[in-house]
N, C-alpha and C positions, 0 to 999 in steps of 0.2 A: 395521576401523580407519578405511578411508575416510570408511565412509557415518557415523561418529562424529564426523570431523573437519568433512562438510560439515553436520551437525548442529547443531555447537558454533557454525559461523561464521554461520551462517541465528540463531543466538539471539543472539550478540553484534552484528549488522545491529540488530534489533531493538529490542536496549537503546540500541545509538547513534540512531537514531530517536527514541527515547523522550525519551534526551537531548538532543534536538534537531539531531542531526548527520544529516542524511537522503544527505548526499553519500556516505557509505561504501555507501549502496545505491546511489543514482547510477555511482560506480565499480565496481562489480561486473558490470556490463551490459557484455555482447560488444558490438565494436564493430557492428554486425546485430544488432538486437534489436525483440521486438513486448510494448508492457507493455498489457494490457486491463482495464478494469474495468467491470464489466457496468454497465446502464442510461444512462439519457439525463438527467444529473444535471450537476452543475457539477462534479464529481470522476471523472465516468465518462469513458468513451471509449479510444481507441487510440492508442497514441506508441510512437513509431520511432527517435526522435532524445535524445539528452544533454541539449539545450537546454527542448524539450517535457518533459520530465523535471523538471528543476529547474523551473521553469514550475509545474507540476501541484504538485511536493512546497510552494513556494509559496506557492502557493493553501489546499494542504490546510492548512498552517500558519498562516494568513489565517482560514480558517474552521472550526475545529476547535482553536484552537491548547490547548494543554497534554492534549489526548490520547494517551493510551498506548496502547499496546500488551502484554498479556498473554501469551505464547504458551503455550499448551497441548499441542499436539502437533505434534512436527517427522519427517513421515515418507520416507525416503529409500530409493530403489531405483537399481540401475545402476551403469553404471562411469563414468569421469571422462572417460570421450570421451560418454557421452548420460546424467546425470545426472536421474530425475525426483524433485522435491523436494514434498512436499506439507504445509502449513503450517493448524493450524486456531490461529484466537487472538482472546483477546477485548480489545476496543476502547473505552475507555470517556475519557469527559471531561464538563467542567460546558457547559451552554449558556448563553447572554447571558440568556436571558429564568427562572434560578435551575433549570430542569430538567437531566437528566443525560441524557448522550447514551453507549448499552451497545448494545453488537453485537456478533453472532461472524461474525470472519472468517474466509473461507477462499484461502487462495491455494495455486496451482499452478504450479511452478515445472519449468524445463529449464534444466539447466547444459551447460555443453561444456565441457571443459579451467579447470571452477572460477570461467568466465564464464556469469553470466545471457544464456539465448536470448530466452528468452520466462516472462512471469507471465501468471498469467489472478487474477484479484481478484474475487469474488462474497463478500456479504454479503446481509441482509433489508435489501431498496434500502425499502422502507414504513418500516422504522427508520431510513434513512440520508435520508431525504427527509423526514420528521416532524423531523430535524435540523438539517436544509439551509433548512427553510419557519422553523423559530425567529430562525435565525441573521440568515435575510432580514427577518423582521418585527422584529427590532430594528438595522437598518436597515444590516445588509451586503448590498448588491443584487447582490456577487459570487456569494451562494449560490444566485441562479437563474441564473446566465452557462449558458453552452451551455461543453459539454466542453471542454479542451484536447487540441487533436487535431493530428498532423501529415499 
């Protein structure tokens, strides 16, 4: 029953994402938390704080804006004092320069007491950088900024 209900709430995150409400994942974060997303990109990096958070979601919406999210599989182990959640899903949206930007994500998720501790975020960074170099050549010079990091 648990591992159902944190199931259903890791897919409903997602559609509010979708919908552009990125804050109901913002509020899910312990107050302690470590969010990572691999490589040295303008979306990569490590954040600690609420603020760097909205910050980052942002940006993503600045440079990616009307990409979804798909989710594929939500896999759940643990009890609700150490939660591990693992999320595979596909990402997709149009780019400025008429190409489509498609990737599978993986995220890796730790809850405590139904608070976010820590995500880890990997995708194919070669797709998400072929995405980042369009958005910059039609002239968003935020797709090469250096991470948002605290």
């Amino acid at each position: 029953m648990y591992t159902a209900i944190v199931r259903a709430k890791v897919r409903k995150t997602f559609e509010r994402i979708n919908a552009g409400d990125y804050l109901q994942m913002v509020d899910s974060l312990a107050p302690e938390f470590e969010y990572r997303f691999h490589g040295e990109h303008a979306l990569g990096g490590r954040r600690t704080t609420r603020e760097a958070m909205v910050r980052w979601w942002e940006r993503t919406l600045r440079l990616l804006p009307g990409a979804s999210f798909d989710v594929q599989d939500v896999l759940v182990g643990g009890g609700p004092w150490h939660t591990r959640v693992a999320v595979r899903s596909l990402v997709r949206g149009d780019l400025p320069d008429g190409g489509r930007y498609e990737n599978t994500v993986f995220q890796f998720m730790t809850l405590a007491w139904g608070r976010v501790t820590s995500v880890e975020t990997v995708e194919d960074l070669q797709v998400l950088e072929r995405a980042l170099a369009a958005v910059a050549d039609a002239g968003n010079a935020e797709a090469r900024a250096a991470p948002i990091a605290d």
